[in-house]
C-alpha positions as CSV (number, residue, x, y, z in Angstrom):
1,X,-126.6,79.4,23.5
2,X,-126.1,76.0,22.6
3,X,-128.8,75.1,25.1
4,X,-131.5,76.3,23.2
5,X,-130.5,75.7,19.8
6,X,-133.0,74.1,17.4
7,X,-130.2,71.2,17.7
8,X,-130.4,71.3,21.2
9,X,-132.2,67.9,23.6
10,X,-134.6,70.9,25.2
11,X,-135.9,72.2,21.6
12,X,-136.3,68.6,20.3
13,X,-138.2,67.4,23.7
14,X,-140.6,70.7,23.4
15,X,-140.8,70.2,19.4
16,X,-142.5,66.9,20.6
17,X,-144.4,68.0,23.5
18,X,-145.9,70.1,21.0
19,X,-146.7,67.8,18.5
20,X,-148.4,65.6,20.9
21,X,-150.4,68.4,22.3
22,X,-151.8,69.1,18.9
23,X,-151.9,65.2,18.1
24,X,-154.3,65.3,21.0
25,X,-156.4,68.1,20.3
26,X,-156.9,66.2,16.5
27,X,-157.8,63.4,17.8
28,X,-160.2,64.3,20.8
29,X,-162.2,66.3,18.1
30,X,-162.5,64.1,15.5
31,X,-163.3,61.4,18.2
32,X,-166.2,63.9,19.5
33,X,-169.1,61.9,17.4
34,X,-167.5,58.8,19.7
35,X,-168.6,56.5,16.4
36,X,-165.4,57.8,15.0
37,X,-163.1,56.8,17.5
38,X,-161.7,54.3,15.8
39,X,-160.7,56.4,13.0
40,X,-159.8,59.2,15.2
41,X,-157.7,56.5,16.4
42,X,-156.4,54.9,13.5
43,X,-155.3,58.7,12.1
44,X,-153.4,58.8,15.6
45,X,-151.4,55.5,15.2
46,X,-150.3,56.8,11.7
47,X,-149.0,59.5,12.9
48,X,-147.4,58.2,16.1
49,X,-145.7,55.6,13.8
50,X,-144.5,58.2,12.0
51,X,-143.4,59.8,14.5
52,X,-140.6,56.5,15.5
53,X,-140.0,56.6,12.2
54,X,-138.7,60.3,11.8
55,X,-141.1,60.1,8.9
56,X,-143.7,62.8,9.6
57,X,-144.2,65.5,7.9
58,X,-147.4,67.7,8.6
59,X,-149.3,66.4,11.3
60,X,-152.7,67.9,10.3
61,X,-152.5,66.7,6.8
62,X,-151.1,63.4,7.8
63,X,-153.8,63.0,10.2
64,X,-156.5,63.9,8.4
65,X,-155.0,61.7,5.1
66,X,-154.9,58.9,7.2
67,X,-158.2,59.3,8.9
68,X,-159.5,59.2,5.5
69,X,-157.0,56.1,4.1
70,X,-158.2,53.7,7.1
71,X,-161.9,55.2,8.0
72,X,-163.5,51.8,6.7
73,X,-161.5,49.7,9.1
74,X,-161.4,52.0,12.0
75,X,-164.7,52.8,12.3
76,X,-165.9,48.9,12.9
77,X,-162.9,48.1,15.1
78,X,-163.9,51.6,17.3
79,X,-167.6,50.2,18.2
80,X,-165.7,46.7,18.4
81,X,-163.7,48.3,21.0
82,X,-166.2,50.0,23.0
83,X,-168.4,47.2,23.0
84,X,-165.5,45.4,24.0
85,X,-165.2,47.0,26.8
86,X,-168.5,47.8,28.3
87,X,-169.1,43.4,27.8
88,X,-165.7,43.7,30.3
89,X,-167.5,46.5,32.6
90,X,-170.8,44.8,33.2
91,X,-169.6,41.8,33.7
92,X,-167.3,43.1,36.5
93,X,-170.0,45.0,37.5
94,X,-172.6,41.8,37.9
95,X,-169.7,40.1,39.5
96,X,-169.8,43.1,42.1
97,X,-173.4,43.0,42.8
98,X,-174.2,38.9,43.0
99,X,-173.3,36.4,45.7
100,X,-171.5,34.0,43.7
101,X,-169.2,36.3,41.9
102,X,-166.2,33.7,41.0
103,X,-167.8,32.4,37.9
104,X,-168.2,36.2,36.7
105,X,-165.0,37.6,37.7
106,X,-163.5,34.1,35.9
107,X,-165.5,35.1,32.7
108,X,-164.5,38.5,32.9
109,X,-160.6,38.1,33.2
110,X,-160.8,35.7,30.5
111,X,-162.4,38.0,28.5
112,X,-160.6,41.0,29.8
113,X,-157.3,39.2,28.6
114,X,-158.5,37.7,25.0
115,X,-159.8,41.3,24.1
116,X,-156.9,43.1,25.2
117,X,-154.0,40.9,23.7
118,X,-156.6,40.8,20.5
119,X,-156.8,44.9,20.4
120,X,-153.8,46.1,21.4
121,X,-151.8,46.0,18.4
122,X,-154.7,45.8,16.1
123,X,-154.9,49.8,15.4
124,X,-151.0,50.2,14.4
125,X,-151.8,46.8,12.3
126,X,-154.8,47.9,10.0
127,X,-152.2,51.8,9.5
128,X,-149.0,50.3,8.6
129,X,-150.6,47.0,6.7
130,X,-153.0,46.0,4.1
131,X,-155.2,43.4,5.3
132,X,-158.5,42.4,6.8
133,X,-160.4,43.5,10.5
134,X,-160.3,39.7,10.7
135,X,-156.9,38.8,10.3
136,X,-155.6,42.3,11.8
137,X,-157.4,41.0,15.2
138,X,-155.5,37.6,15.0
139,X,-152.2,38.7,14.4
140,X,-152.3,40.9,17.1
141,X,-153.5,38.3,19.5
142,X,-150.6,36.3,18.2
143,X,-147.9,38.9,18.1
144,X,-149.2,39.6,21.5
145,X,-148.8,35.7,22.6
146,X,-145.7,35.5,21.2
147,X,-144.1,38.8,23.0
148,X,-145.9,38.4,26.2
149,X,-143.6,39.2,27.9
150,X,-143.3,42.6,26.1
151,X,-146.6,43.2,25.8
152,X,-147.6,42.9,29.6
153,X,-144.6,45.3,30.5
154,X,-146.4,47.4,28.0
155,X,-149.8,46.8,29.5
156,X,-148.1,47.5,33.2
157,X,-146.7,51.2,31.7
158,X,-150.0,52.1,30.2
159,X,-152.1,51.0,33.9
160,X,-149.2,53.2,35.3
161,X,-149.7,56.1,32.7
162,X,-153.5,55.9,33.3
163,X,-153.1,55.9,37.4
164,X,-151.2,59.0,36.9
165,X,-153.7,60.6,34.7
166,X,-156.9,60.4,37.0
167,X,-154.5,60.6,40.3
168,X,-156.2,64.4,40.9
169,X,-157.6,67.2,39.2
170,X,-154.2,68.9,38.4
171,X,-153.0,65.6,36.3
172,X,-156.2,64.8,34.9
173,X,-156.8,68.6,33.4
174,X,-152.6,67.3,31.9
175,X,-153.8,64.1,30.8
176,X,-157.0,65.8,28.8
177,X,-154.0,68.0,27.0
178,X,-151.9,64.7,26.1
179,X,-153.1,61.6,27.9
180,X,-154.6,60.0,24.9
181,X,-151.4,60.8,22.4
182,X,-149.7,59.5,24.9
183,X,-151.3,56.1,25.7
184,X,-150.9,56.1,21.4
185,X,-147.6,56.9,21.5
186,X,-146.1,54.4,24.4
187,X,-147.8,51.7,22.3
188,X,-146.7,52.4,18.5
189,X,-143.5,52.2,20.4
190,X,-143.4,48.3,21.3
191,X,-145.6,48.1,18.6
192,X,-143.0,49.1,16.1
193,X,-140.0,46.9,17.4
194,X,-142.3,44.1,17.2
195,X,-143.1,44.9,13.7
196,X,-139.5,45.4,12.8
197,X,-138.7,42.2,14.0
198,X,-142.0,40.4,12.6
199,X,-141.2,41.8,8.8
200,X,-137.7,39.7,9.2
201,X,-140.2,36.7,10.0
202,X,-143.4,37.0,8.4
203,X,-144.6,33.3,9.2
204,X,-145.7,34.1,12.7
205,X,-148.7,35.8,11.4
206,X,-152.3,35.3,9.7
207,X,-152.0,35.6,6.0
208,X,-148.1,36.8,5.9
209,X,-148.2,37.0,2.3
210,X,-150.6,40.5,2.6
211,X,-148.2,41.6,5.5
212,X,-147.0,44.4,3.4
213,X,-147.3,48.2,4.5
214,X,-149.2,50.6,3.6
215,X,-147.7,52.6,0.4
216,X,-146.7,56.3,1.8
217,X,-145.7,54.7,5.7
């Protein structure tokens, strides 16, 4: 049957499923030391990319090629992240437990938004591009400034993917299997377009004469 041909919409959707599964399982061990997250991380945007590209090939050896390729960048911007993001926590947190929280909760959307607009893209930037943590972090503020509009529709579908992984046991034993992937997935997505369309204009970013990729992406 036609149905379930390996040219068939229900072999290429479980092809993927599968690839993400395994995606997953790569990069939740490799992320196990949790000071390699970011390479974990970075290994998983490569791939991902990849993916949208109909470029991949192996996903074990391009995982762990990449994780290698891009360790010296991701593992910096991993502990940047999660100290990113407990600074956000506590100060939420502080805001909970004093009487005057506006000044806090002021300090920690601020914050909140300059981290996230300055991370989001940052991990498909360092994997498809050769250039600095520095200017990687500035270009994906400004890519993110100057798609906002994109990039909080993205932001909106990732809160929305993350509500429905911790909704109940049932979905969060699902999102374990390929919550992460995912997450990595839905934003090499918007992440990619906005590449595609940034290569055509280079001047809207730091340094746009290293805004070349990666030899092998």
């Amino acid at each position: 049957m036609k149905f379930f041909s390996i040219d068939s919409p229900l072999y290429r959707f479980m092809q993927r499923l599968t690839d993400v599964i395994v995606l997953n399982i790569l990069w939740l061990v490799f992320s196990l030391p949790i000071v390699t997250i970011g390479c974990s991380t970075a290994a998983a945007f490569s791939v991902t990319m990849k993916f949208l590209d109909e470029s991949e090939g192996h996903i074990w050896n391009d995982f762990i090629t990449a994780f290698k390729a891009n360790w010296k960048q991701g593992l910096p911007l991993g502990l940047i992240s999660i100290v990113a993001a407990v600074a956000v926590y506590l100060d939420f947190k502080i805001a909970g437990a004093v009487e005057n929280s506006l000044p806090f909760l002021i300090v920690g959307f601020l914050t909140a938004f300059f981290l996230s607009f300055s991370l989001l893209y940052v991990f498909p930037l360092i994997v498809r591009y050769e250039n600095s943590i520095t200017n990687c972090l500035k270009n994906s503020f400004r890519l993110a400034m100057k798609h906002v509009g994109r990039t909080f529709l993205l932001i909106i579908i990732l809160a929305f993917e993350l509500a429905v992984i911790f909704w109940n046991t049932v979905t969060l034993f699902i999102g374990l299997l390929i919550g992460p992937a995912c997450i990595i997935y839905t934003i090499s997505g918007t992440a990619m377009h906005i590449f595609k369309e940034t290569e055509k204009d280079p001047s809207s970013v730091s340094n746009p004469e290293k805004l070349h990729e990666h030899e092998g992406q």
